[in-house]
N, C-alpha and C positions, 0 to 999 in steps of 0.2 A: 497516425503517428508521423505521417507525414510534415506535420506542423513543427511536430520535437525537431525531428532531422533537419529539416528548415531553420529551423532557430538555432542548433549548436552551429552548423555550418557557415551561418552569417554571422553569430557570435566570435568563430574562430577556434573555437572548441575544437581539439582533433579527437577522435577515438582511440584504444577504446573506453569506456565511459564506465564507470560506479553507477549504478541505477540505483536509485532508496525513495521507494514510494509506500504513502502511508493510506489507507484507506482503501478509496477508490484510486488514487494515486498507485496504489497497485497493481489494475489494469493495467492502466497506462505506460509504466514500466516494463512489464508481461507484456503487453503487446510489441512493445518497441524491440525489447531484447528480442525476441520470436518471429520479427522481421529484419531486424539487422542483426544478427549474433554474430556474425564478426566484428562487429563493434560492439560488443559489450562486455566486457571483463569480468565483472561481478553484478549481486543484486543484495538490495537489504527491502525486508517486505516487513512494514511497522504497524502490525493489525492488518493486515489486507484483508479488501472483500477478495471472497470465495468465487469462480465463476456460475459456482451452484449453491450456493448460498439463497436465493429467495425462491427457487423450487423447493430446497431443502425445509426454509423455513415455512413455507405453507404445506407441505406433506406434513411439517408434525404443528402445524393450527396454530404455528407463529405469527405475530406482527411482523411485517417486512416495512422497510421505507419506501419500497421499492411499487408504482401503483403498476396494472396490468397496462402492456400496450393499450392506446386508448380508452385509456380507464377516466376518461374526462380530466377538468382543471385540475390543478393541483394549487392548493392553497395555504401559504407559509402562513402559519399562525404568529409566531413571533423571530422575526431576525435578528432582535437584540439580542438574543440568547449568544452569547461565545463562549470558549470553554472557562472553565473554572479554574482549568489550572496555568492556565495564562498568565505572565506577571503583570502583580498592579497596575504598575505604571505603566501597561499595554492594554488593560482592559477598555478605558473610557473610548481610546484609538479605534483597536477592533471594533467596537458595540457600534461607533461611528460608519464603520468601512459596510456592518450590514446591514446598515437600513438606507443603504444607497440602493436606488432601480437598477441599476448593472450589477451590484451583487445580487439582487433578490431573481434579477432574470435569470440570470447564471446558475444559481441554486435551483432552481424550479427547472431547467432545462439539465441541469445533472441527475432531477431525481426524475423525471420522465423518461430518460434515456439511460439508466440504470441498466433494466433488462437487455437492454439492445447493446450493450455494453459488455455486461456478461456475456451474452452471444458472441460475441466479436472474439471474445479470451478464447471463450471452447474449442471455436473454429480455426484458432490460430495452432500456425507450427509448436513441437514442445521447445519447452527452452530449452538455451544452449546449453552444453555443462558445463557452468561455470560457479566458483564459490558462490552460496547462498544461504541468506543469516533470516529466518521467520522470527519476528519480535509479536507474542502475546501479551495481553492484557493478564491479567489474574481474576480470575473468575469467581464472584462472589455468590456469597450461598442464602438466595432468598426468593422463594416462592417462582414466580414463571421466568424471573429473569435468568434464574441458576441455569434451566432447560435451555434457554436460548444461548446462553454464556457455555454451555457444558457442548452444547451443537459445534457451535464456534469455534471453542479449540478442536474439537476433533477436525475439523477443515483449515485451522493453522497449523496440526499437526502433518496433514495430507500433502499440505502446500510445500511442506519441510520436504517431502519427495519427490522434490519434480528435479532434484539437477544429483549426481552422483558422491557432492561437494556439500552438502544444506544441512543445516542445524536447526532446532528450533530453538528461541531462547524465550523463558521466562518471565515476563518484567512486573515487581512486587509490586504492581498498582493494579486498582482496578478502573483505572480513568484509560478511554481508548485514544485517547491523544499523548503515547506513550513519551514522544520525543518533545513533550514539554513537564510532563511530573516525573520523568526519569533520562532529561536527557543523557546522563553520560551511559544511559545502555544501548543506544543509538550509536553514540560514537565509539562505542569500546567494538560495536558491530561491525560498521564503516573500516573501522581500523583493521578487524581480521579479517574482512572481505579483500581489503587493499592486501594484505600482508601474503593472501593465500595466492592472489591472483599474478601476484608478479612472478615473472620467470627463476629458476632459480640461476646463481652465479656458474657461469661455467666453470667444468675443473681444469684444473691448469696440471701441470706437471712441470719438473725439473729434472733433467739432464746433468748427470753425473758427467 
């Protein structure tokens, strides 16, 4: 996280910070808050991975993306693939951006360093308490996916308790790229994380 703190700093960014990370974007988040929590105000988590998530999903004889330390190459079968729910006129872009070498190393260096990633979360201090919004997918109901979808929430429901402040929310899609087939649940998130996190007005009094 040192890189984030780097970056806001020479950006000019003061704290404290809105964190909203989506995915594994959600480590990343979790880590930073949990090393700086005086700068962090709030957090929005949009599907995050779990930091126990690919234990969990091999205890119950899940697919994980996730291969073992030194579990040999890892080989992207197709990087054209981008989400679906992207719009049109971004799809040809995107499809563009991953079948460049620096996406596909990048990709392949996120999924081998996944569990060491997860490690990193565990290890770290809890977060701070500060307002926190868990945005789920909606879990659909068909043969091994439902298992894995039905795992899932129960660990975005878990995640809902890590600050004194958290909610989980909903979101009626089952695409896990929530903040593009339902952005306004993102922002309406964004928006009560801002709203909780600022101070309130001091009371004033008047003198008769």
């Amino acid at each position: 996280m040192r890189e984030l703190a780097e970056l806001l700093g020479h950006g000019g960014v003061a704290p404290p910070y809105v964190l909203v990370g989506h995915s594994f974007g959600g480590f990343n988040v979790r880590l930073f808050a949990s090393e700086h929590p005086d700068e962090t105000a709030a957090l929005v988590l949009i599907d995050s991975s779990h930091e126990k998530q690919f234990e969990r999903f091999d205890e119950a004889g899940l697919e994980s993306t996730a291969p073992e330390p030194g579990g040999g190459e890892i080989i992207i079968g197709n990087p054209a693939v981008v989400p679906s729910s992207l719009p049109a006129d971004l799809q040809d872009l995107a499809r563009s951006f991953t079948l460049r070498a620096g996406f596909i190393a990048t990709l392949r260096s996120e999924l081998r360093n996944l569990r060491v990633s997860a490690g990193e979360v565990q290890a770290a201090a809890p977060l701070p308490d500060v307002p926190l919004v868990v945005i789920s997918h909606r879990v659909t109901a068909d043969g091994v996916s439902v298992r894995k979808g039905k795992l899932w929430l129960d660990m975005q429901q878990e995640l809902a308790t890590r600050t004194s402040r958290a909610q989980l929310v909903m979101a009626d899609t089952p695409d896990h790229y929530v903040q593009l087939s339902e952005p306004e649940v993102v922002v309406a998130a964004i928006r009560t994380v801002l709203a909780e996190s600022r101070p309130a007005p001091a009371a004033t009094s008047t003198l008769q």
